[in-house]
CHARMM internal coordinates of N, CA and C (Angstrom, degrees):
IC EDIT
DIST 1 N 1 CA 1.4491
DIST 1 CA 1 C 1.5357
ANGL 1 N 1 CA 1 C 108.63
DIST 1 C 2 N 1.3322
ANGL 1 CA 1 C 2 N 105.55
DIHE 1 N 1 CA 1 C 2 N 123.70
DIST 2 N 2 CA 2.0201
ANGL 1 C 2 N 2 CA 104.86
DIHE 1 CA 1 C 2 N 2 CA 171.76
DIST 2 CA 2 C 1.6149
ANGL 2 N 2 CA 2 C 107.50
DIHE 1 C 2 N 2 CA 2 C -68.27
DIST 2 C 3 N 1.2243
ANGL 2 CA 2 C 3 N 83.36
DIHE 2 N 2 CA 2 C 3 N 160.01
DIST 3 N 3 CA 2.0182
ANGL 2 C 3 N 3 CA 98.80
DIHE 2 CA 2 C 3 N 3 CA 176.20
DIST 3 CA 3 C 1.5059
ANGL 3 N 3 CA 3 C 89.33
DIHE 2 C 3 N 3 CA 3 C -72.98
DIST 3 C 4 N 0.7536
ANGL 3 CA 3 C 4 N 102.47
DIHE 3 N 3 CA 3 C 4 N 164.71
DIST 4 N 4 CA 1.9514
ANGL 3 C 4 N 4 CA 131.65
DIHE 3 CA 3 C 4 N 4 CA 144.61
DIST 4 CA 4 C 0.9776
ANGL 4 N 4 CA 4 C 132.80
DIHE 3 C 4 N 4 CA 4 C -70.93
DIST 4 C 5 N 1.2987
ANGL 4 CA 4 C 5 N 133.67
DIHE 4 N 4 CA 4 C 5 N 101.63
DIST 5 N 5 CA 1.3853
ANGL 4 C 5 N 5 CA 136.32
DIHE 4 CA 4 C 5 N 5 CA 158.55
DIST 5 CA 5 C 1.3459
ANGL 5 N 5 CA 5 C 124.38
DIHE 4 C 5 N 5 CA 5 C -5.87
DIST 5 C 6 N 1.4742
ANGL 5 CA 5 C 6 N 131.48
DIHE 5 N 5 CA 5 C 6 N 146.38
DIST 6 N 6 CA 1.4462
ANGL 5 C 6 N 6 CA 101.80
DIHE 5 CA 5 C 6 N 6 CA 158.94
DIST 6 CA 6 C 1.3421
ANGL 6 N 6 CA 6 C 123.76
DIHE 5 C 6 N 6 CA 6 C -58.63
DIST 6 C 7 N 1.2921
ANGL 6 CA 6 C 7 N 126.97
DIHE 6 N 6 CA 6 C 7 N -30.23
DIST 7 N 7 CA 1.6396
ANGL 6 C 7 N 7 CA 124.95
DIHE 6 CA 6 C 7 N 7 CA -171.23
DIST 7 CA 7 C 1.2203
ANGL 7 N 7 CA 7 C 104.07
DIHE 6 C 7 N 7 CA 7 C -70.81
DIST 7 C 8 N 1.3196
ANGL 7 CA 7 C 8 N 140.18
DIHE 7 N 7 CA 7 C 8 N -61.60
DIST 8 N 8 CA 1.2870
ANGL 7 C 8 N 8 CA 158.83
DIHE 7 CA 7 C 8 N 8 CA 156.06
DIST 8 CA 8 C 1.5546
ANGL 8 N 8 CA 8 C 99.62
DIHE 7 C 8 N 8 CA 8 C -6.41
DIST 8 C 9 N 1.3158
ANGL 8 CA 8 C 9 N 106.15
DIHE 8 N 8 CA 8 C 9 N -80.03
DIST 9 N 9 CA 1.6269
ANGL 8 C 9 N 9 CA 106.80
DIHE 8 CA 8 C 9 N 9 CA 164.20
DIST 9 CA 9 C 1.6523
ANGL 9 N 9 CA 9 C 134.87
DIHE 8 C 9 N 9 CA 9 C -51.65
DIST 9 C 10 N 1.0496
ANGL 9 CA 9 C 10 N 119.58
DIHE 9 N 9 CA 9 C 10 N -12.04
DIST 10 N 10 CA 1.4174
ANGL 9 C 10 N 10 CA 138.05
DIHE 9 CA 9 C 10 N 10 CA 166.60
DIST 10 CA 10 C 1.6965
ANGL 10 N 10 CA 10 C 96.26
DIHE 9 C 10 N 10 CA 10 C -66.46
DIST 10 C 11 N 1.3787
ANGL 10 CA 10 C 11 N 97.16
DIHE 10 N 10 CA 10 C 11 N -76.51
DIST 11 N 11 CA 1.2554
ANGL 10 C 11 N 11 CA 117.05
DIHE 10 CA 10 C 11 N 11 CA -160.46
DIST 11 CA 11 C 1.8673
ANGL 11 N 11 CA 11 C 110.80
DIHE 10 C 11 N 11 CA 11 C -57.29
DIST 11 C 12 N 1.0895
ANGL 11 CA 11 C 12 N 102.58
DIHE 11 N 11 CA 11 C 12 N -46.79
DIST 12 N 12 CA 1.5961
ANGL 11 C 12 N 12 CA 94.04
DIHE 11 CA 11 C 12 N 12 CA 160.38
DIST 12 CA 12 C 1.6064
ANGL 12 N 12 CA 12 C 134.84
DIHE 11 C 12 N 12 CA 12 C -68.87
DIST 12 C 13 N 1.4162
ANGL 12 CA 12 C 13 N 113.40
DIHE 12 N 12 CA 12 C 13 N -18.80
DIST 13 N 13 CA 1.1826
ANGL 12 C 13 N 13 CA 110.18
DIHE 12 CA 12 C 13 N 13 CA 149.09
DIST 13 CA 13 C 1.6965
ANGL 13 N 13 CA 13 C 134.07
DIHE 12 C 13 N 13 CA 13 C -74.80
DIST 13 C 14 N 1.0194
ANGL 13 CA 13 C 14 N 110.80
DIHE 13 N 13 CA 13 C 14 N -25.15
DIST 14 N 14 CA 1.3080
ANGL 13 C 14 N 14 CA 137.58
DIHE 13 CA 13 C 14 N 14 CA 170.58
DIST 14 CA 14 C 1.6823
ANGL 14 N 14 CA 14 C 89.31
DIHE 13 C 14 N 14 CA 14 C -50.60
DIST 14 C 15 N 1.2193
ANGL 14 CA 14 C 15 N 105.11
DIHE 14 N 14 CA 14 C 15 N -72.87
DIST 15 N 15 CA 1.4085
ANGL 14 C 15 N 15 CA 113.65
DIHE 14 CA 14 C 15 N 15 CA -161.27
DIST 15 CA 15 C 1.5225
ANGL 15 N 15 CA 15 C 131.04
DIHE 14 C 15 N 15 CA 15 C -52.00
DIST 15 C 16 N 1.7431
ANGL 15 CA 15 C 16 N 80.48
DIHE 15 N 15 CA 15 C 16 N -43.25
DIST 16 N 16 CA 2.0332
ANGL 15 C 16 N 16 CA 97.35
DIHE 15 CA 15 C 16 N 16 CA 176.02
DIST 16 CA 16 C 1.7704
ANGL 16 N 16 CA 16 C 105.25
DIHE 15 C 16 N 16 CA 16 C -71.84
DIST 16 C 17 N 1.4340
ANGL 16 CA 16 C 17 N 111.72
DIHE 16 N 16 CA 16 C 17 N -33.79
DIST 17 N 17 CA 1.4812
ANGL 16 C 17 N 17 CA 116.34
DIHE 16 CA 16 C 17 N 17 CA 158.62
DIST 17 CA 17 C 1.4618
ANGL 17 N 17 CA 17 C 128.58
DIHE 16 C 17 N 17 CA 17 C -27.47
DIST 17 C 18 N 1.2358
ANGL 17 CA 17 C 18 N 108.97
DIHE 17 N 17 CA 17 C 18 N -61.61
DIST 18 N 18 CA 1.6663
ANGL 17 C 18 N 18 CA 132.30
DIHE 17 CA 17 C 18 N 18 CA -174.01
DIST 18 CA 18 C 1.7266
ANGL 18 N 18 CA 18 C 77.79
DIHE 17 C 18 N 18 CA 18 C -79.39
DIST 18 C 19 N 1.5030
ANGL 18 CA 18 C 19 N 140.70
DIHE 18 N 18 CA 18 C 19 N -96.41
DIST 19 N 19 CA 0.7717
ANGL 18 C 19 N 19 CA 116.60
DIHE 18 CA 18 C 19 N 19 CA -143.79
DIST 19 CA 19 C 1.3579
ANGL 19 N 19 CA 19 C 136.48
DIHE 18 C 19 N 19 CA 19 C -30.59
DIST 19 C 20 N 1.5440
ANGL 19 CA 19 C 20 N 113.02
DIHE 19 N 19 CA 19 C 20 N -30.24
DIST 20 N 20 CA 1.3081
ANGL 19 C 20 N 20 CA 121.11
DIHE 19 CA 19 C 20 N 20 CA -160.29
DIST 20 CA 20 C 1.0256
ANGL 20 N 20 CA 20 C 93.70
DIHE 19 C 20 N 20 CA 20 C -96.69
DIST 20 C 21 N 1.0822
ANGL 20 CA 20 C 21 N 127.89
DIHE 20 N 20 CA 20 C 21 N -33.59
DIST 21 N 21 CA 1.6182
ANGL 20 C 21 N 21 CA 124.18
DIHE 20 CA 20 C 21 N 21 CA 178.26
DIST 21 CA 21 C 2.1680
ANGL 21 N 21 CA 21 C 108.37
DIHE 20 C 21 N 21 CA 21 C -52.76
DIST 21 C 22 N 1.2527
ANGL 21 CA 21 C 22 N 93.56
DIHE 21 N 21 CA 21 C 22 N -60.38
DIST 22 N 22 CA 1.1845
ANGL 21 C 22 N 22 CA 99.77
DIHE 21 CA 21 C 22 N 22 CA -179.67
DIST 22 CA 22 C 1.5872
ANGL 22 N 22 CA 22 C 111.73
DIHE 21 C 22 N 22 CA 22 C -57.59
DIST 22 C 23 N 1.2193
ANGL 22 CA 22 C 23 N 137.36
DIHE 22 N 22 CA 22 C 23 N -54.14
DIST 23 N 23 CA 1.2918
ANGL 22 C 23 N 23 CA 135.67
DIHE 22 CA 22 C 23 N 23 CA 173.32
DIST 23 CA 23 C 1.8567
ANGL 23 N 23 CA 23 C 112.24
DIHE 22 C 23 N 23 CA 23 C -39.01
DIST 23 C 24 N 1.2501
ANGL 23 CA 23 C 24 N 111.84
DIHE 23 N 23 CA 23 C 24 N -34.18
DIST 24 N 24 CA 1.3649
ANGL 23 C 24 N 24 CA 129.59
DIHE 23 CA 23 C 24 N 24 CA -149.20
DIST 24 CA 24 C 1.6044
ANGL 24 N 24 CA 24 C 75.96
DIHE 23 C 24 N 24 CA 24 C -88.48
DIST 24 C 25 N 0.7936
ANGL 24 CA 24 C 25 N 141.90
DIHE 24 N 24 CA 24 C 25 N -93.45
DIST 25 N 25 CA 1.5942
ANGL 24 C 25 N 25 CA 172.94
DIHE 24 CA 24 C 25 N 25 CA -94.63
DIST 25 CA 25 C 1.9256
ANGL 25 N 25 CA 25 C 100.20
DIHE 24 C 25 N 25 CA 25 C -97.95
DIST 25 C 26 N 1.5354
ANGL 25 CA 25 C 26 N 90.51
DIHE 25 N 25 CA 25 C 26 N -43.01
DIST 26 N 26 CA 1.9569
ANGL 25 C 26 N 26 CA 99.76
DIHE 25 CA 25 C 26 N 26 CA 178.65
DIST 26 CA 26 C 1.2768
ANGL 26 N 26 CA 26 C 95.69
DIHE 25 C 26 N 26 CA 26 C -75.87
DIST 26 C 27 N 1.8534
ANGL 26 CA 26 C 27 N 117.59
DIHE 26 N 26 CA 26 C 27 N -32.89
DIST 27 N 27 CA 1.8389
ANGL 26 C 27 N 27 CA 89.95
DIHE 26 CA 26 C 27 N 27 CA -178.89
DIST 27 CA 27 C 1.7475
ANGL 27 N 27 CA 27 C 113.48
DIHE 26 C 27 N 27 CA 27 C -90.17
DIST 27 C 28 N 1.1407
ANGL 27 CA 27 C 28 N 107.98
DIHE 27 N 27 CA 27 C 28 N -33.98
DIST 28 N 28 CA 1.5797
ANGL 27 C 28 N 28 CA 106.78
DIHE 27 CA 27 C 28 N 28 CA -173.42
DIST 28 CA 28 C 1.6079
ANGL 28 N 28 CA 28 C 110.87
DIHE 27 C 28 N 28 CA 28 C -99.59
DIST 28 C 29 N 1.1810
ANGL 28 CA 28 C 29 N 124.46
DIHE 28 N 28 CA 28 C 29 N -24.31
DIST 29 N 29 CA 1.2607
ANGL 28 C 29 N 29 CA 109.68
DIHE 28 CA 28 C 29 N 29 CA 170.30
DIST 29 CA 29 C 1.9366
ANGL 29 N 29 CA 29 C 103.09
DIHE 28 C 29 N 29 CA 29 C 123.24
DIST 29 C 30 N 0.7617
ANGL 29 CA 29 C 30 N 104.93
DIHE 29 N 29 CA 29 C 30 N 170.22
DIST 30 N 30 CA 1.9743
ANGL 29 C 30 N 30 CA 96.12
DIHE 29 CA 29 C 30 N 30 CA -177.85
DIST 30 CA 30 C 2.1593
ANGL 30 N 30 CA 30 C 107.09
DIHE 29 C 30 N 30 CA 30 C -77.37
DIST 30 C 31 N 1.5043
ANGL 30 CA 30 C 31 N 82.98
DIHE 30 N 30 CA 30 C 31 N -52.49
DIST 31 N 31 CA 2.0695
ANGL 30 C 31 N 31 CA 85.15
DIHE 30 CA 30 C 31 N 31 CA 166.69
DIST 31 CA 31 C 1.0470
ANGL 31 N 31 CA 31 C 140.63
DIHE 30 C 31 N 31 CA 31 C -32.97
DIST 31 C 32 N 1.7170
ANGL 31 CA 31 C 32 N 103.36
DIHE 31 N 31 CA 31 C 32 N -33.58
DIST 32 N 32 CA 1.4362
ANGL 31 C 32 N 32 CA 121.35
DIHE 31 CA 31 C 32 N 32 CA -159.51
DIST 32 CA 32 C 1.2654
ANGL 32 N 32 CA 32 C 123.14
DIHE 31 C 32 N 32 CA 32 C -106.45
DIST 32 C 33 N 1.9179
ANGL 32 CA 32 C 33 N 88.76
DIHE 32 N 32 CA 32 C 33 N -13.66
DIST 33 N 33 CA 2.0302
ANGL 32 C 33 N 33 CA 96.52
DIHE 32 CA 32 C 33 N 33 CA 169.82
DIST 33 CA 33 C 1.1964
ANGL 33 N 33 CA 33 C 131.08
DIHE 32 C 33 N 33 CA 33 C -109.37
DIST 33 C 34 N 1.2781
ANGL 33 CA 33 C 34 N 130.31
DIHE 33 N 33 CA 33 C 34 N 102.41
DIST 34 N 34 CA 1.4414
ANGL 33 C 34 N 34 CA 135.81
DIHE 33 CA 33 C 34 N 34 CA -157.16
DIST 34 CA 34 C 2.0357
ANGL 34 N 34 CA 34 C 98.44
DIHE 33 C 34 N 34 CA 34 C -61.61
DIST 34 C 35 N 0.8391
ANGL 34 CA 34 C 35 N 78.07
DIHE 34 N 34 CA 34 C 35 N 179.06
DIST 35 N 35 CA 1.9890
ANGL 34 C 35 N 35 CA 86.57
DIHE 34 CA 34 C 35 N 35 CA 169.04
DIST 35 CA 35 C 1.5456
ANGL 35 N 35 CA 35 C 94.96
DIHE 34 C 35 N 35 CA 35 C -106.63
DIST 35 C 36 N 0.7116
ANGL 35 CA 35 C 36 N 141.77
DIHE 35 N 35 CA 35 C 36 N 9.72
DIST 36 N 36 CA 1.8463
ANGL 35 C 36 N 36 CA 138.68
DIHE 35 CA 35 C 36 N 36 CA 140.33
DIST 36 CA 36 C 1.3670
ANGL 36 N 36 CA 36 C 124.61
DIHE 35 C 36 N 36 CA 36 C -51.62
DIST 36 C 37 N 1.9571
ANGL 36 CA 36 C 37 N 99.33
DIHE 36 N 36 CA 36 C 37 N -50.75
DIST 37 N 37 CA 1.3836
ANGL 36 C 37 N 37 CA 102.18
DIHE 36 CA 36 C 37 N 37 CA -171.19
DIST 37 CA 37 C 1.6247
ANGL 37 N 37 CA 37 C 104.06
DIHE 36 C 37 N 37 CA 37 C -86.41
DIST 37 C 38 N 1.4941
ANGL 37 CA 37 C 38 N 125.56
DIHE 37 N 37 CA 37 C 38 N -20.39
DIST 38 N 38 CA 0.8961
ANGL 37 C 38 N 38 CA 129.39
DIHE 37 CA 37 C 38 N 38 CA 162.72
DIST 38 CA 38 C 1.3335
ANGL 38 N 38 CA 38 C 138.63
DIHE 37 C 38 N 38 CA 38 C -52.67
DIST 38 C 39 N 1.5706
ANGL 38 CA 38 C 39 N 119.86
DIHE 38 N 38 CA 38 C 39 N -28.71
DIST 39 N 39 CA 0.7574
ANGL 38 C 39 N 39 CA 148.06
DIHE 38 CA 38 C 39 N 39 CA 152.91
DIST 39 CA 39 C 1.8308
ANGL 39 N 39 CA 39 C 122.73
DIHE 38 C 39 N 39 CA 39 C -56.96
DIST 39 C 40 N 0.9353
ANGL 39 CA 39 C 40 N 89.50
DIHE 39 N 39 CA 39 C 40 N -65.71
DIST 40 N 40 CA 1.7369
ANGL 39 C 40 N 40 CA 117.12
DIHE 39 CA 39 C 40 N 40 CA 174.40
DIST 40 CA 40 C 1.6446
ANGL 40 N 40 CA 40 C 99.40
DIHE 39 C 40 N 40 CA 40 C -59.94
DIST 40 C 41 N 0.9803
ANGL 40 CA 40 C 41 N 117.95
DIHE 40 N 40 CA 40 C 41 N -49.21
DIST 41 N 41 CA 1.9019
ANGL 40 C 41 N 41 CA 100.68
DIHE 40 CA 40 C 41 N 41 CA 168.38
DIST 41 CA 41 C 1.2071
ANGL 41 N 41 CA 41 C 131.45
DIHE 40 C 41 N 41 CA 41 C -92.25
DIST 41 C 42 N 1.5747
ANGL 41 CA 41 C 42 N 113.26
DIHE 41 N 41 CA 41 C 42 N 4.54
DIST 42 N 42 CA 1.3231
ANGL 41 C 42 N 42 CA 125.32
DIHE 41 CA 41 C 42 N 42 CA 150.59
DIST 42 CA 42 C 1.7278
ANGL 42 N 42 CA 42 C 116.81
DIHE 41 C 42 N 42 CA 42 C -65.34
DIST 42 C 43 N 1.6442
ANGL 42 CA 42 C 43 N 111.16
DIHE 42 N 42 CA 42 C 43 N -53.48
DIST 43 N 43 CA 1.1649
ANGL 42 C 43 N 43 CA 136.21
DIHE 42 CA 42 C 43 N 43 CA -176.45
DIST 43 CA 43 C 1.6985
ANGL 43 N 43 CA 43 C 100.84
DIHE 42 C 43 N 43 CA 43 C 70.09
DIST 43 C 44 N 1.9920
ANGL 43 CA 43 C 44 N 84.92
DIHE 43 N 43 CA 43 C 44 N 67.52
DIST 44 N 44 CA 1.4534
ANGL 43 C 44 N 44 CA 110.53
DIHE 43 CA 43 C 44 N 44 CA 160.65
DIST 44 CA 44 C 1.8505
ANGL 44 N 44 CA 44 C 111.41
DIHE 43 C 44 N 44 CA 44 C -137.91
DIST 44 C 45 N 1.3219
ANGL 44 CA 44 C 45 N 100.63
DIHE 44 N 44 CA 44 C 45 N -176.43
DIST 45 N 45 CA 1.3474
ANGL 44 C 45 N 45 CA 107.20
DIHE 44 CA 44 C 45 N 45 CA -168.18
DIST 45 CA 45 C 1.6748
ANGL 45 N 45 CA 45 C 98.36
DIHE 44 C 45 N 45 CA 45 C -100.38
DIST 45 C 46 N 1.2989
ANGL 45 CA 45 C 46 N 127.28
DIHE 45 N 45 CA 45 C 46 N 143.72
DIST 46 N 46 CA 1.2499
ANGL 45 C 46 N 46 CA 135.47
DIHE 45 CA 45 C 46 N 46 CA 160.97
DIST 46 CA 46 C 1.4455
ANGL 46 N 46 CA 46 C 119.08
DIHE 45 C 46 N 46 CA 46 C -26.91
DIST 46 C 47 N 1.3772
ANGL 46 CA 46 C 47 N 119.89
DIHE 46 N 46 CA 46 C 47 N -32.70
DIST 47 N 47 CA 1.0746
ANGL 46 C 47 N 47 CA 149.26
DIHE 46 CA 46 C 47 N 47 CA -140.29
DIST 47 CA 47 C 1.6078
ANGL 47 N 47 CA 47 C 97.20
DIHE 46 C 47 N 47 CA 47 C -96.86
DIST 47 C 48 N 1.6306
ANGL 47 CA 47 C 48 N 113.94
DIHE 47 N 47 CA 47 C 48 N -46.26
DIST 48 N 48 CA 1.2840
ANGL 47 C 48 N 48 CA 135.04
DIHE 47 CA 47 C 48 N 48 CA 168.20
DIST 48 CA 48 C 1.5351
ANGL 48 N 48 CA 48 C 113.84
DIHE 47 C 48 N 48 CA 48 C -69.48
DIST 48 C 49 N 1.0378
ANGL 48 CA 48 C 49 N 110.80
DIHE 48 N 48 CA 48 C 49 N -36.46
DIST 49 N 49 CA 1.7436
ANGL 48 C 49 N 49 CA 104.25
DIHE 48 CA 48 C 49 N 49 CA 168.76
DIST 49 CA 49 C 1.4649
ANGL 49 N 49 CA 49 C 114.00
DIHE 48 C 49 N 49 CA 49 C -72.64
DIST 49 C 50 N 1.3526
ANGL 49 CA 49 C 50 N 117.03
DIHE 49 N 49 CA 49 C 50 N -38.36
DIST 50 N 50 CA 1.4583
ANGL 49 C 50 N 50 CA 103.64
DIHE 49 CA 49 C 50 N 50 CA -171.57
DIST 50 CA 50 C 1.5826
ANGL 50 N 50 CA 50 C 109.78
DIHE 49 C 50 N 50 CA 50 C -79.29
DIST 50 C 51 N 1.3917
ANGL 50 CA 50 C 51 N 115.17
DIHE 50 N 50 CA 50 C 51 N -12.05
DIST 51 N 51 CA 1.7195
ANGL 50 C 51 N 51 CA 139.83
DIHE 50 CA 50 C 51 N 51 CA 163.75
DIST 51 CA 51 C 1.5697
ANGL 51 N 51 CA 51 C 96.52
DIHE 50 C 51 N 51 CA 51 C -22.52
DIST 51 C 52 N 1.7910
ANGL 51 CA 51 C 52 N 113.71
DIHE 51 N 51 CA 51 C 52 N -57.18
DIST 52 N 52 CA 1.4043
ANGL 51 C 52 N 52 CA 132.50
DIHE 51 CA 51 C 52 N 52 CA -134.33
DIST 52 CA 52 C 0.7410
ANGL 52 N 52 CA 52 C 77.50
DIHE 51 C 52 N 52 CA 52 C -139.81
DIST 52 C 53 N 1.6964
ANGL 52 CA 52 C 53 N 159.31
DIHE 52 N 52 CA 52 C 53 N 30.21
DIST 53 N 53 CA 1.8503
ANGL 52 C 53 N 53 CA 116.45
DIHE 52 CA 52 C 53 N 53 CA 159.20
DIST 53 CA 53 C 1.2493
ANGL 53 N 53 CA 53 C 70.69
DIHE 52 C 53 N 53 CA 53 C 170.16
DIST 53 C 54 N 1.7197
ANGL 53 CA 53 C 54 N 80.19
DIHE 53 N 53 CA 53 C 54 N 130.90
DIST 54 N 54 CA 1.5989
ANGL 53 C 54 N 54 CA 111.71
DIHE 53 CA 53 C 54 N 54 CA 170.34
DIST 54 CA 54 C 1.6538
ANGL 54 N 54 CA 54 C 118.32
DIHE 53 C 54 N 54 CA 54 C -78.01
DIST 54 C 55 N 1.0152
ANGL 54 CA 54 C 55 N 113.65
DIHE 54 N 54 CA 54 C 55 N -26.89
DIST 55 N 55 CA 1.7907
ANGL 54 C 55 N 55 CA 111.96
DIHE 54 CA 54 C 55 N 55 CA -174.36
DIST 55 CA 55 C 1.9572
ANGL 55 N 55 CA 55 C 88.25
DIHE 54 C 55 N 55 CA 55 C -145.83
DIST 55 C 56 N 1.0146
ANGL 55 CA 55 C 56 N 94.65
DIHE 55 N 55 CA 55 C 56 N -179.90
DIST 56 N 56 CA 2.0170
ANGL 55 C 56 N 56 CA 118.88
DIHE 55 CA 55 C 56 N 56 CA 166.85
DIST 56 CA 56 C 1.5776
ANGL 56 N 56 CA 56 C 93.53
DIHE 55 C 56 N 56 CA 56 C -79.40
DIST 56 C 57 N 1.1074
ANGL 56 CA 56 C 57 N 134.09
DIHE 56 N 56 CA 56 C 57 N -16.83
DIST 57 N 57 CA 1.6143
ANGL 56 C 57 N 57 CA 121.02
DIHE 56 CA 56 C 57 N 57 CA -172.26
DIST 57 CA 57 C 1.1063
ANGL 57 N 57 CA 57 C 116.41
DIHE 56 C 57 N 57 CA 57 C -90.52
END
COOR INIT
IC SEED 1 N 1 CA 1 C
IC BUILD
């Protein structure tokens, strides 16, 4: 298996990001999901969201 690029790797975190966000968001609502839990069901660091996104908005 090849490594990942850096972009490649951006971009898949990016991605598992939104996913979890979105999963999170259809059950509890946008109010109710911090970028913690978003984070936490990505199984990334805070640190990695703000990587890719300036606010939760």
């Amino acid at each position: 298996m090849r490594r990942l690029t850096r972009e490649e790797s951006r971009a898949l975190t990016r991605m598992r990001l939104l996913a979890s966000a979105r999963e999170l968001m259809a059950r509890a609502g946008y109010e109710s999901v911090s970028i913690d839990r978003i984070t936490e069901g990505a199984g990334y660091s805070k640190g990695a969201f703000y990587s890719n996104f300036a606010s939760k908005e």
